[in-house]
C-alpha positions in Angstrom: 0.0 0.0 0.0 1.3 3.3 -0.9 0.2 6.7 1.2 -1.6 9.3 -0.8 -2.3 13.1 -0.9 -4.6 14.5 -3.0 -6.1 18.0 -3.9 -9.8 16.3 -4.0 -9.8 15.4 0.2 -12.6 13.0 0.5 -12.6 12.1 -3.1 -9.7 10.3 -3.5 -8.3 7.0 -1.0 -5.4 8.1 0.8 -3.9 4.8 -0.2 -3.3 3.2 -3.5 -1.6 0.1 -4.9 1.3 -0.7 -6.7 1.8 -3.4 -8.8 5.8 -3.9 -9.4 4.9 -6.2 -12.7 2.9 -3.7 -14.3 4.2 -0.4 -12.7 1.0 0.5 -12.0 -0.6 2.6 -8.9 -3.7 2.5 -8.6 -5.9 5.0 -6.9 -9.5 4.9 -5.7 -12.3 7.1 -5.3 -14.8 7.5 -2.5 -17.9 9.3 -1.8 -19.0 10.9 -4.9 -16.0 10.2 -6.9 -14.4 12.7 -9.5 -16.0 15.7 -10.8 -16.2 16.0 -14.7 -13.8 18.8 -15.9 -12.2 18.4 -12.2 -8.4 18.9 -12.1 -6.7 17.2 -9.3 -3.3 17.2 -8.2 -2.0 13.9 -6.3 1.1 13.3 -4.6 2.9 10.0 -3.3 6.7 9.1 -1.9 8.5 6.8 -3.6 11.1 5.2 -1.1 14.6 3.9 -3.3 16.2 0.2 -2.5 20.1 0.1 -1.2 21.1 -0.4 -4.8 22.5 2.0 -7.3 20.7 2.7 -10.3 20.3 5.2 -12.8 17.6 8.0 -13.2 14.6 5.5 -15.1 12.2 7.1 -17.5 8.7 7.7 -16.2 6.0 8.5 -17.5 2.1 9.5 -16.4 -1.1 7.6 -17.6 -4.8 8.0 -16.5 -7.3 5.4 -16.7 -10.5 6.2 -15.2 -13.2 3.6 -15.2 -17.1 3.5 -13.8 -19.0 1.6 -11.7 -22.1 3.4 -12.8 -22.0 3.1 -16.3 -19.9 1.8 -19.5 -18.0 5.1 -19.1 -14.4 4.2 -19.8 -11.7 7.3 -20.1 -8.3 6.1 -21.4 -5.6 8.2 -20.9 -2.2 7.8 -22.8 1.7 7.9 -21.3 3.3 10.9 -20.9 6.9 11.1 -20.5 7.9 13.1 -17.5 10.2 16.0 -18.0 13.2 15.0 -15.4 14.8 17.8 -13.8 18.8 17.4 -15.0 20.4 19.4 -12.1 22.9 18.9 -9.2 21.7 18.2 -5.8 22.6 17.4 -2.1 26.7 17.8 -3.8 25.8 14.8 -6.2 26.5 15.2 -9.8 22.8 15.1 -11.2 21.1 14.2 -8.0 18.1 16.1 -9.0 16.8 13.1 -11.1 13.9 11.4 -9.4 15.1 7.8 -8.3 18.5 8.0 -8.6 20.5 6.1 -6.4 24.0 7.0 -5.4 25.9 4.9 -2.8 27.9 7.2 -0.5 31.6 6.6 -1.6 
């Protein structure tokens, strides 16, 4: 189970899913579920193994499907734009998931 914080309190779980096959989180909705036009901004912490590895690509997708209807919304990937700067004195440390051993 991974935490969650969302902009739409008390629409969306405050836990989600991942699936390490797939790479997939999955979130839930509750109550009343999403608004139509809505825009929602939702945050999660990733927590790195003890391994190094490089900065992976990532990239975005929303699926949204409902138990009300046949409404079925299929998003498509989006490649996230990785920040490329320096951070905490390592040499491109701002790349999400990087993993530098201490030397």
């Amino acid at each position: 189970s991974v935490g969650v914080n969302s902009s739409g309190v008390g629409l969306i779980s405050s836990s989600a899913t991942w699936n390490e096959t797939s790479g997939a989180l999955v979130l839930g909705t509750i109550n009343a579920g999403l608004a139509v036009g809505g825009v929602y901004e939702v945050r999660f912490v990733l927590r790195n193994g003890a391994t190094e590895q490089g900065s992976p690509s990532i990239s975005v997708k929303g699926s949204v499907l409902s138990v009300d209807g046949p409404f079925f919304g299929e998003g498509y990937f989006e490649a996230m734009v990785k920040a490329v700067g320096d951070a905490e004195g390592v040499t491109g440390g701002a790349a999400p998931l990087l993993i530098v051993l201490p030397r």
